[in-house]
C-alpha positions in Angstrom: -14.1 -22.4 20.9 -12.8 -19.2 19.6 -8.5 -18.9 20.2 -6.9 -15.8 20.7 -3.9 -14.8 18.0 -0.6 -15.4 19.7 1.9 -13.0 19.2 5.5 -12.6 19.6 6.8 -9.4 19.8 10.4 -7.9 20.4 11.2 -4.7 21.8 14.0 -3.1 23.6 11.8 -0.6 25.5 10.3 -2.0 28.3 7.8 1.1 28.3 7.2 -0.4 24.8 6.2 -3.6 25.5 4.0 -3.0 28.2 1.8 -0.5 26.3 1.9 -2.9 23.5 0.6 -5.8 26.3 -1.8 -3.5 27.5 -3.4 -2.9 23.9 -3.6 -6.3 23.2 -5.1 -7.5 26.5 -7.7 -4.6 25.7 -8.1 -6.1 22.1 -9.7 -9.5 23.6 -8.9 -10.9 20.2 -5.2 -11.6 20.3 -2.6 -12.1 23.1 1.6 -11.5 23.7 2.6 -15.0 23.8 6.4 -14.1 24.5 7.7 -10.6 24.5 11.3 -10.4 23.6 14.2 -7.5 24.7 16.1 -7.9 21.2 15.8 -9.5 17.9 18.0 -12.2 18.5 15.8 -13.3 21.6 12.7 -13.0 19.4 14.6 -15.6 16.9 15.8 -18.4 19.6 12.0 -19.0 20.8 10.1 -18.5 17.3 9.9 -22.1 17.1 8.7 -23.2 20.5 6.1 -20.1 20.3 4.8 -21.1 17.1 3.4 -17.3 16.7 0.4 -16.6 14.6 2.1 -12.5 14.3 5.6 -11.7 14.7 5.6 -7.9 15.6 9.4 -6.1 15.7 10.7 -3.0 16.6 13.4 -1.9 14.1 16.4 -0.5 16.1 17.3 -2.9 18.9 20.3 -4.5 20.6 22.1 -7.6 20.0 20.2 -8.3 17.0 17.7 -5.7 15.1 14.9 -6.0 13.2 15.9 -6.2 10.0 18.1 -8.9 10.8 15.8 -11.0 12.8 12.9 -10.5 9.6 15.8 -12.3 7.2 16.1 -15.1 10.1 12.6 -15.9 10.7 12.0 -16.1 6.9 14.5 -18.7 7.2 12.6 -20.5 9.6 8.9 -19.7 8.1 8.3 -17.9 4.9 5.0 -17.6 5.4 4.6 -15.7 9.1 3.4 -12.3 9.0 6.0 -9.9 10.4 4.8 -6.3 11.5 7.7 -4.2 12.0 6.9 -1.4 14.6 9.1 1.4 13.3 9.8 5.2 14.7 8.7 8.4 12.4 12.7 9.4 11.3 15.0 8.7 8.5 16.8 5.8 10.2 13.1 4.1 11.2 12.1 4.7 7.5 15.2 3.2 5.7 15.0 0.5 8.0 11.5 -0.1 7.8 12.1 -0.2 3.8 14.9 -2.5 4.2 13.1 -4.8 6.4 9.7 -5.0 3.9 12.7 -5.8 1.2 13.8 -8.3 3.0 10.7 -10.3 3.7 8.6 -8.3 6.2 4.9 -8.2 5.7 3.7 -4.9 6.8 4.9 -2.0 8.9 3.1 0.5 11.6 4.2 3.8 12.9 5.1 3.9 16.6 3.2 6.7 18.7 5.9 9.9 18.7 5.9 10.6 22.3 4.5 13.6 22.4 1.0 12.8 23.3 -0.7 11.1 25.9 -0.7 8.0 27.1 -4.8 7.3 26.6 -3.4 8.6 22.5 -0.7 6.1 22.4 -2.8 3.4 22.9 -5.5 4.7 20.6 -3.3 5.0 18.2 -1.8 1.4 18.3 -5.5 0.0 18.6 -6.2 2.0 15.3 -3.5 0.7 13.6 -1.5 -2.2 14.8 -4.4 -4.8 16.3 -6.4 -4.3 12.7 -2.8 -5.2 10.5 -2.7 -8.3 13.7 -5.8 -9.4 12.9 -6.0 -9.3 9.1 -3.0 -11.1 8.7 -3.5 -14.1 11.6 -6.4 -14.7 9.9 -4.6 -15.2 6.5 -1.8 -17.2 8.5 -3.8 -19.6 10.3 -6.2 -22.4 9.8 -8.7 -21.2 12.7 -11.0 -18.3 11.5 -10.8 -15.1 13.1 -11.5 -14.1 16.4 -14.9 -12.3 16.2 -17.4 -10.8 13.3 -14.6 -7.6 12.9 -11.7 -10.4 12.6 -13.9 -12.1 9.8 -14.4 -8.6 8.1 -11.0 -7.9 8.3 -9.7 -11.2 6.7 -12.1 -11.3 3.9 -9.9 -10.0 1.9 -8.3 -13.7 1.1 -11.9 -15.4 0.1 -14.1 -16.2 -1.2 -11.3 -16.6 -4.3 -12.2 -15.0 -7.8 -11.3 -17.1 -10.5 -8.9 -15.2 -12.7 -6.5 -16.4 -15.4 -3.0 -15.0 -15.9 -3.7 -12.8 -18.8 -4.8 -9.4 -18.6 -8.7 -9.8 -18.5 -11.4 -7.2 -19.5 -13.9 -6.8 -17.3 -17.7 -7.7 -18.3 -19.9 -5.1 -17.2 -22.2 -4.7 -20.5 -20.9 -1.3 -20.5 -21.0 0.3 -23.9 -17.3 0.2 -26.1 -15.7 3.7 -25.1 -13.3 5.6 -28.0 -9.4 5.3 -27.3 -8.6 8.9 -26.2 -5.6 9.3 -25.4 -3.9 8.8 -22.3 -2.7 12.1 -20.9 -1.6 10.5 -17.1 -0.9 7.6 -15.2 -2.4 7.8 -11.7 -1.4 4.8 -9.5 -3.3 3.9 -5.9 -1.5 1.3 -3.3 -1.4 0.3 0.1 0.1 -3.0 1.8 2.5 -4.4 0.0 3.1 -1.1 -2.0 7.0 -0.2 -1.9 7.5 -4.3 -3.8 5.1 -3.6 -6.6 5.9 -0.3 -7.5 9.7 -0.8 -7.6 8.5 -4.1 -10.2 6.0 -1.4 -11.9 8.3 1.2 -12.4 11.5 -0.7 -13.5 9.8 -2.4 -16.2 7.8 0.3 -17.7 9.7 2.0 -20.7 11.8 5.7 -19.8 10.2 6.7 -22.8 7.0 6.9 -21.4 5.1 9.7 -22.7 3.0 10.8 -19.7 3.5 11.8 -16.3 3.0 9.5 -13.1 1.1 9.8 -9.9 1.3 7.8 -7.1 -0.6 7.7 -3.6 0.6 4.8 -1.5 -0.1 4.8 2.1 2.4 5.7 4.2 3.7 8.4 6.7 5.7 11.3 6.2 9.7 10.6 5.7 8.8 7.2 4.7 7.3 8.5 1.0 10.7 10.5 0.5 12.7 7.9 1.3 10.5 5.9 -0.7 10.6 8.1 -3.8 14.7 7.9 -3.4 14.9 4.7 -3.7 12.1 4.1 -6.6 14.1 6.7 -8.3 17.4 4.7 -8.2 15.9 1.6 -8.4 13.7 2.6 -12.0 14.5 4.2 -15.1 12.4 7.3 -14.4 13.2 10.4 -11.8 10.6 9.6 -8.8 10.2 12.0 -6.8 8.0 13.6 -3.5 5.2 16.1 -5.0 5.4 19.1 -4.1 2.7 21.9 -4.3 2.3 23.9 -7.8 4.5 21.3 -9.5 4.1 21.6 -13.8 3.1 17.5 -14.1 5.4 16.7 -17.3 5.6 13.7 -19.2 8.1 10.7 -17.9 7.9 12.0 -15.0 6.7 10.6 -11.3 5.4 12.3 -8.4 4.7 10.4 -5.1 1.9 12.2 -2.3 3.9 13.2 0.4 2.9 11.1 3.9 0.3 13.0 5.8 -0.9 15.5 2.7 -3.3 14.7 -0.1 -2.2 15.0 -3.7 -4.3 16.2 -5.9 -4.1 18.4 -9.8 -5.2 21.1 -10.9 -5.3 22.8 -14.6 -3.7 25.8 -15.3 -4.7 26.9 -19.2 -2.9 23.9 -20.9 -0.7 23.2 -18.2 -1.8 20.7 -15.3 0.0 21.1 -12.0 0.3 19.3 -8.9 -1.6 20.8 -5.4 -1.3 19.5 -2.0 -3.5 20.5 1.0 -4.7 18.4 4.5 -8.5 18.1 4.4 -9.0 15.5 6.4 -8.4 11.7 5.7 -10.7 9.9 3.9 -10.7 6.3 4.2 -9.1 6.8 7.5 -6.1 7.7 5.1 -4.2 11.0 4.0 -2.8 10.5 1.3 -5.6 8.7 0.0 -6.3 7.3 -3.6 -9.8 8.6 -4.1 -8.6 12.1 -2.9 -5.7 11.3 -6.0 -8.3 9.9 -8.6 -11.2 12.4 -8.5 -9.0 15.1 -9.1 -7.5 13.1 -11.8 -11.0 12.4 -13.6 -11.7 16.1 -13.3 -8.2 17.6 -14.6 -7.8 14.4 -17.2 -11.3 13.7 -17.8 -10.9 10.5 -20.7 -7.6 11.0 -21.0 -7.0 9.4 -17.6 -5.4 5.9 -17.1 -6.1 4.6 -13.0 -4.3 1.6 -11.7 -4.8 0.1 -8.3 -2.2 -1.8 -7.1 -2.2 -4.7 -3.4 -3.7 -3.1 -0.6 -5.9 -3.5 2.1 -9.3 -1.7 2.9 -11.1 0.1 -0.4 -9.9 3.2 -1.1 -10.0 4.2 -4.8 -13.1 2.6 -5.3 -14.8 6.3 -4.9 -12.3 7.8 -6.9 -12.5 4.8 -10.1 -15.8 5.9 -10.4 -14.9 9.0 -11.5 -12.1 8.2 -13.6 -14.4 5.7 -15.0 -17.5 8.1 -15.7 -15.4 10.5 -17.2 -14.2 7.9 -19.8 -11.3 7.0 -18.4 -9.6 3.7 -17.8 -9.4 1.8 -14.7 -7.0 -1.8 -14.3 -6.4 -3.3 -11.2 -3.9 -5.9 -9.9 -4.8 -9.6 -9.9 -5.6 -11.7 -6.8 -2.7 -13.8 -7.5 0.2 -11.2 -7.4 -1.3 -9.2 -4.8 0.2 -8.9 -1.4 -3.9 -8.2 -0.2 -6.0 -8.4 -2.8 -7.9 -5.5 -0.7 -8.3 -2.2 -2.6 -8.3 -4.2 -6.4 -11.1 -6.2 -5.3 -13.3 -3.5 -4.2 -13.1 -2.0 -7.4 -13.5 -4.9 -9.7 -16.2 -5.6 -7.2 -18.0 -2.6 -7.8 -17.9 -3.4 -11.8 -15.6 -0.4 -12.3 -11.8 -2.5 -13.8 -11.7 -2.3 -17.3 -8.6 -5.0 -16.7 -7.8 -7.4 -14.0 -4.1 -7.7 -14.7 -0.9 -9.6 -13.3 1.9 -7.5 -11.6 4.5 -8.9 -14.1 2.1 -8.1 -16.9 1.0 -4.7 -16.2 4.4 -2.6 -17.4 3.2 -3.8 -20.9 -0.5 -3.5 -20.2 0.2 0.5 -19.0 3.2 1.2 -22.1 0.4 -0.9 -24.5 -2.1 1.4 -23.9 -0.5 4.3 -23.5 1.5 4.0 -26.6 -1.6 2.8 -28.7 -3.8 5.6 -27.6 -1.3 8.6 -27.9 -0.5 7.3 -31.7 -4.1 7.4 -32.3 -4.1 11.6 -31.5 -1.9 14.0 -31.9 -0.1 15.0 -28.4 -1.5 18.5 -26.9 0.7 20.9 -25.3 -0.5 19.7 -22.0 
């Protein structure tokens, strides 16, 4: 018999919790097994609930989120925790700090502003999906329904992989080593960890800018950017529209607006606009990666980091028929092994590459391939 996923979710709002009941209950899939005022109420019954999903708001009393994500990791490192977090500065930092500190995911509370009937759309798009995905992973009894299935297939069937970096056989005929002009970088779940280990280990010396498209929502990629940027040798920083793209430096799409380049004479510059989401995301990385394949053409290096879903799969197609190169994270270091998959899937990873190993795969073949050329004025 199929179970329902039981959750265990803290908020202080009581308006909160009962739209959060509601859109569960209308789910049919997964079920509020104790709903908590505070953090530190969530903590004192995580053991006799047993959760499948732990879902927190950030700013509470008594005990917060952040602080009651670093107590059930105590308890259980493997739970899935979904912090519920509002769209300001103080919701973002937290949110940030609570993924640092063990949190699996994240979701953007409704504003306010809307409707009631939008609210609930809203945290049915978003919330129940992450819910599902990750009690599926959690817990030895399969998902709840076909959708539950599709949205935990992520995890298996596993790919055999080993720890090197791996090129990918495809029969496809040996391409010349042009050089690498830019790094263009696509990530979801699990994002804000890997790129903070990318970017600290790659050299400052770099010779080629960055650009990154992780999903998130606005405020969140700024604070995001400030603290890759302190946290890495290189200046990281929010792209902003008609931006000259220079070398060892690295531009992150701003939540809520797709980054995408453009080439001005020799120059290449950055352009943002809002056509509408693909993938069900803005930004999104195929947005990010055909306008890389048609600015870059060969000289284009894609990576795809953990993530759920399969956006960039589009966009390495591109990158890839244009002659440029395409690695993706492995399975093993991956928070989801979503978004790589889909692409080495499709045939279109010229590497399947660890986290750890990648700063040396990227600075490898960037530093081969620019020696190979003399460097334009680009």
């Amino acid at each position: 018999m199929n179970q329902k996923y039981r959750i265990l979710h803290a908020d202080d709002s009581s308006v909160v919790r009962k739209l959060l009941g509601e859109v569960f209950e209308r789910s049919q899939k997964c079920e509020i097994a104790f709903s908590a005022k505070h953090g530190k109420e969530a903590v004192d019954n995580f053991r006799r609930i047993d959760p499948d999903v732990v879902v927190l708001d950030v700013e509470m009393p008594v005990m917060d989120g952040i602080e009651a994500t670093t107590a059930i990791r105590a308890m259980s490192p493997q739970v899935p925790i979904i912090m519920c977090s509002s769209l300001t500065t103080r919701g973002g930092e937290a949110t940030l700090d609570a993924l640092a500190r063990g949190a699996t995911d994240y979701v953007a509370k409704p504003t306010g502003s809307g409707h009631l009937d939008d609210a609930l759309k809203q945290l049915s798009d978003e919330l129940v999906p992450k819910v599902l995905t990750w009690a599926a992973r959690y817990r030895k009894h399969p998902a709840v329904g076909d959708e539950g299935r599709a949205l935990a297939s992520t995890s298996h069937p596993p790919v055999q992989r080993t720890s090197r970096a791996i090129e990918q056989d495809g029969g496809r005929r040996p391409r010349r080593a042009a050089p690498v002009r830019v790094v263009a970088v696509g990530v979801s779940t699990g994002g804000p960890t890997a790129l903070a280990s990318l970017l600290s280990q790659l050299p400052r010396d770099l010779d080629v800018p960055i650009l990154i498209a992780q999903h998130m929502p606005p405020i969140f990629t700024t604070l995001l950017a400030e603290r890759l940027s302190s946290t890495s040798p290189f200046n990281v920083k929010e792209a902003v529209d008609g931006q000259t793209l220079s070398a060892g430096q690295v531009w992150i799409a701003p939540g809520d607006y797709h980054l995408t380049v453009v080439s001005q004479g020799a120059r290449f510059q950055s352009k943002l606009c809002q056509s509408p989401p693909e993938n069900s995301c803005r930004p999104s990385v195929d947005v990010l990666f055909r306008s890389v394949a048609t600015a870059y053409r060969d000289t284009a290096l894609a990576i795809v980091l953990t993530g759920m879903g399969k956006d960039g799969v589009a966009g390495a197609e591109k990158i890839q028929k244009a002659g440029g190169r395409v690695f993706v994270q492995d399975e093993a270091s991956s928070t989801v092994w979503g978004m790589p998959r889909a692409v080495w899937e499709a045939g279109l990873a010229d590497k399947v590459v660890p986290l750890g190993d990648l700063p040396n795969e990227i600075a490898r073949t960037v530093g081969r391939s620019t020696s190979l050329m003399p460097m334009s004025t680009a």
